[in-house]
C-alpha positions in Angstrom: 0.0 0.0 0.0 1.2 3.7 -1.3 2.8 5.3 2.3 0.9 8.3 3.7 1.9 11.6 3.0 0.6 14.7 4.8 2.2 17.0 2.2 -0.1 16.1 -0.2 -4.0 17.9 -0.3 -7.2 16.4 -1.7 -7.7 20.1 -2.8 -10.9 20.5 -0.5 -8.1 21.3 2.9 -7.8 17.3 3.8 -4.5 15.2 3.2 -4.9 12.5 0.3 -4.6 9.2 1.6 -4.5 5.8 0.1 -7.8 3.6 -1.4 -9.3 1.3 1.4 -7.2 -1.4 1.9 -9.0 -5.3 0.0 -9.1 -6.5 3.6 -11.7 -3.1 4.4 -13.3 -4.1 1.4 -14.0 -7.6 2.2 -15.4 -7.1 6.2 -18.2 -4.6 4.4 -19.4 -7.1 1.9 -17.6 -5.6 -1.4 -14.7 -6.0 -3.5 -17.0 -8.6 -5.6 -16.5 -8.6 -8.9 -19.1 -9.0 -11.7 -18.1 -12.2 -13.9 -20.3 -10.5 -16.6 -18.2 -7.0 -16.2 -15.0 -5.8 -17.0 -12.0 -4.9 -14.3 -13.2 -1.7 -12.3 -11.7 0.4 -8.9 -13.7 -0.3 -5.8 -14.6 2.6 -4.0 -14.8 2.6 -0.2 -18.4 1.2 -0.3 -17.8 -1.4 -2.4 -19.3 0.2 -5.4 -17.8 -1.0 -8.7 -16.8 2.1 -10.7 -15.9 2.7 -14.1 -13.9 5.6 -13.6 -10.1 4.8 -13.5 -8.2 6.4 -10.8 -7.3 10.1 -11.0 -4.5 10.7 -13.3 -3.4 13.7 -11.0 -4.4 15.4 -7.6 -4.2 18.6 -6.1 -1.1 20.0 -4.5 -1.4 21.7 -1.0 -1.2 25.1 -3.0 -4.4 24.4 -5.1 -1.5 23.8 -7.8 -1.9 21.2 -10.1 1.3 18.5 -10.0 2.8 16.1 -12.1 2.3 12.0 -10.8 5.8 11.6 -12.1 7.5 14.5 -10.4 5.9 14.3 -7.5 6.2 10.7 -6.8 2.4 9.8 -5.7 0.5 7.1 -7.9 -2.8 6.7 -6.3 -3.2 3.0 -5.6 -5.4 0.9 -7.4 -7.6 -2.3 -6.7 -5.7 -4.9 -8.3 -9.1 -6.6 -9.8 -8.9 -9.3 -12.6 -11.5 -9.9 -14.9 -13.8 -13.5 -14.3 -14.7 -14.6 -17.8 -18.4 -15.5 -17.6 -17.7 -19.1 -18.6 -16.5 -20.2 -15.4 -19.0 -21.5 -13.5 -17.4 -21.7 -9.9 -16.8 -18.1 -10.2 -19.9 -16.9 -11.7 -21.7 -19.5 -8.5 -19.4 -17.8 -5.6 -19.8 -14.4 -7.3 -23.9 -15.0 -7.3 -23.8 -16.2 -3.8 -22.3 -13.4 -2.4 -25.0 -11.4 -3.2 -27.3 -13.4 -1.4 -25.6 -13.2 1.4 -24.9 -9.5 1.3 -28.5 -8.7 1.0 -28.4 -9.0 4.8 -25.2 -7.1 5.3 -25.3 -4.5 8.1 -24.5 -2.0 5.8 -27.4 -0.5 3.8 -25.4 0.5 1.1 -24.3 -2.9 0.6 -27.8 -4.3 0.4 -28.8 -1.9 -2.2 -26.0 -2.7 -4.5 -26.3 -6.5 -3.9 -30.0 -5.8 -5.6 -28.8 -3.8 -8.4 -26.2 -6.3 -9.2 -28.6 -9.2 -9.1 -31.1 -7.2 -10.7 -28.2 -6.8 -13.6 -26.9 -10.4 -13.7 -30.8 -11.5 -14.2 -30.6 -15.3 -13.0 -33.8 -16.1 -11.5 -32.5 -17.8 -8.7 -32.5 -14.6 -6.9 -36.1 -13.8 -6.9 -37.0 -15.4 -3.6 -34.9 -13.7 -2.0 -35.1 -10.4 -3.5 -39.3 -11.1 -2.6 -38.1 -11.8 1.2 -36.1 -8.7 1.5 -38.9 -6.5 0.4 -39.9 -5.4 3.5 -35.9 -4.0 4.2 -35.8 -1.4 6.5 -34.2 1.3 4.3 -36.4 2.2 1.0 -33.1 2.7 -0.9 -32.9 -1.1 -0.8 -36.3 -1.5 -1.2 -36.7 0.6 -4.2 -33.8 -1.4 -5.4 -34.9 -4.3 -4.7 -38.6 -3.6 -7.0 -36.4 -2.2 -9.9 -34.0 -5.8 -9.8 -37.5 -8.0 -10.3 -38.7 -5.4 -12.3 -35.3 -6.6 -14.9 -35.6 -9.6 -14.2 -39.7 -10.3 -15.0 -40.0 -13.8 -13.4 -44.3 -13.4 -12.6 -43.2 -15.1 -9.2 -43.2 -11.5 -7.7 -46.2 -10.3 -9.3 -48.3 -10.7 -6.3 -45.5 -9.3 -3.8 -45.6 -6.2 -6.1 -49.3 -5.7 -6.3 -49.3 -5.9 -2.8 -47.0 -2.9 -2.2 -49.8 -0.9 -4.3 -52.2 -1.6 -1.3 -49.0 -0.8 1.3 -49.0 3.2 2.3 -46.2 2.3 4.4 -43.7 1.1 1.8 -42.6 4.7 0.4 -42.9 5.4 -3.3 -45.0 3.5 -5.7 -43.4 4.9 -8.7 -40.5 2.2 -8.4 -43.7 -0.6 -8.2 -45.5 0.8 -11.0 -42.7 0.7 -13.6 -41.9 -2.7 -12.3 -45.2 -3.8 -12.7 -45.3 -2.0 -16.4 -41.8 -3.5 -17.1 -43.5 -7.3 -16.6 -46.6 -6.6 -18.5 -48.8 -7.8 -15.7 -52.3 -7.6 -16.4 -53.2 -7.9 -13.0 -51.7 -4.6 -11.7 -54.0 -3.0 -14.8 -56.7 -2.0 -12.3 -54.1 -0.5 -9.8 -53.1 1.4 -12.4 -56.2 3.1 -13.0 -56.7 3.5 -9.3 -53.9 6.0 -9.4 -55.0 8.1 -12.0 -56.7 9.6 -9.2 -53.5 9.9 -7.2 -52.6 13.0 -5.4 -49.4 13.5 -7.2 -49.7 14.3 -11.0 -46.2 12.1 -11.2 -48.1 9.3 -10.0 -50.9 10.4 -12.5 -48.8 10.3 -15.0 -46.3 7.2 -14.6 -50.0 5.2 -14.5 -51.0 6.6 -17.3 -48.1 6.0 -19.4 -48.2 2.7 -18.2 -51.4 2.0 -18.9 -51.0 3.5 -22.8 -48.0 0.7 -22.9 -49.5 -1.9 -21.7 -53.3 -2.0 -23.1 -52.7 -0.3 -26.4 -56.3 1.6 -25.6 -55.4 5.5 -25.7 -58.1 7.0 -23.7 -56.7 11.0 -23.4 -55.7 11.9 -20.0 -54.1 15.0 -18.7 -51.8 14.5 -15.4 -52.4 17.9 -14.5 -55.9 18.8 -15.9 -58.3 20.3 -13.8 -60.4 17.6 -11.3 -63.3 17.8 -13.6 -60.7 16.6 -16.8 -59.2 14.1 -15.1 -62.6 12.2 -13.9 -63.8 12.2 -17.3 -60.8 10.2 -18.4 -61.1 8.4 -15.2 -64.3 7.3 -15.8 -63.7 6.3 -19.3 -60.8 4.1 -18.2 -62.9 2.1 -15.4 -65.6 2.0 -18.0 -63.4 0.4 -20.7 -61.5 -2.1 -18.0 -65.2 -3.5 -16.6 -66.2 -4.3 -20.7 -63.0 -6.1 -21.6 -60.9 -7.6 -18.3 -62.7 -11.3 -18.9 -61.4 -11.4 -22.5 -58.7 -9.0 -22.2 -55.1 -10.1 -23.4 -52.5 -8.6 -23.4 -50.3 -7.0 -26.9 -47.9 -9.5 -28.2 
């Protein structure tokens, strides 16, 4: 590990000092590296980055310095590439992020989901279903966006559910992950929230509902009441003519 040096600044009146050490990296859960992605720096909270290291820092006069003349290479995470062909690592790599989806940290739960979310095997959906109910909605939101990617209809019902759960946060995330899986059963939720209080809402429902049905019944997110309950009505009176022989687009 590059020594200390207390002559160099990080330009905003602190000292530059080397990357968290691997063994850091490893007690918080990180340092994992995607068998799907190339070689990438590891930043403190185990987020894989694709921004090399700095090329150059700041001096302690606000000066910018050479790496050569100076003598200071900022250290790098020596990370190889996994080829996705290998199974054991692809295997130890997946269950990692099973098991870091309890880590203490928060961060580390959210980017567990992302990365699962991104690696799409569909072993993970159990477990991403379990861990709905995390304490932070970071991971949670996470979390809805990774089955959202990954489509497996296995956490249709956990989804809809969150539409009826006040308590969960945001439904934006559950509507587009809904709208991402085409499920026909969230169709009525989504006509529910045209009548949502926030014209975001309104409007994410909407657009979902455009997608999904192919039925383009005008609607204005921010219309006046009297504008929206019109369309409104037209929706509800659409859905209760068709959902027994409804199907969805191919």
């Amino acid at each position: 590990m590059s020594a200390y040096n207390p002559n160099l600044s990080d330009g905003k009146g602190g000292a530059v000092r080397p990357a968290t050490n691997p063994e850091s990296l490893s007690r918080m859960g990180s340092g994992r590296q995607s068998p799907l992605r190339p070689s990438t720096s590891l930043d403190p909270l185990g987020r894989m980055s694709n921004r090399s290291a700095q090329s150059s820092a700041a001096g302690g006069n606000g000066q910018r310095f050479s790496q050569q003349a100076s003598g200071y290479f900022p250290p790098q995470a020596p990370v190889e590439q996994e080829p996705a062909d290998e199974g054991g690592n692809s295997e130890e790599w997946f269950n990692g992020l099973i098991q870091d989806l309890n880590h203490v940290i928060w961060e580390v739960r959210r980017n567990a989901a992302e990365d699962l979310g991104g690696y799409g095997d569909q072993r993970a959906v159990p477990y991403l279903i379990q861990h709905l109910s995390d304490t932070v909605g970071g991971v949670r939101f996470a979390i809805v966006e990774a089955l959202g990617k990954m489509g497996d209809s296995r956490a249709v019902p956990a989804l809809v559910q969150l539409l009826d759960d006040p308590s969960f946060g945001a439904y934006g995330p559950v509507i587009e992950a809904l709208a991402n899986m085409k499920s026909e059963q969230a169709i009525p939720y989504f006509i529910r929230f045209l009548r949502d209080g926030d014209p975001r809402i309104r409007g994410l429902a909407h657009n979902s509902l455009m997608v999904m049905t192919r039925q383009f019944i005008p609607f204005k997110s921010k219309g006046t009441d009297e504008e929206r309950e019109k369309a409104v009505q037209q929706w509800e009176a659409w859905w209760n003519q068709n959902y027994q022989t409804f199907q969805l687009p191919g």
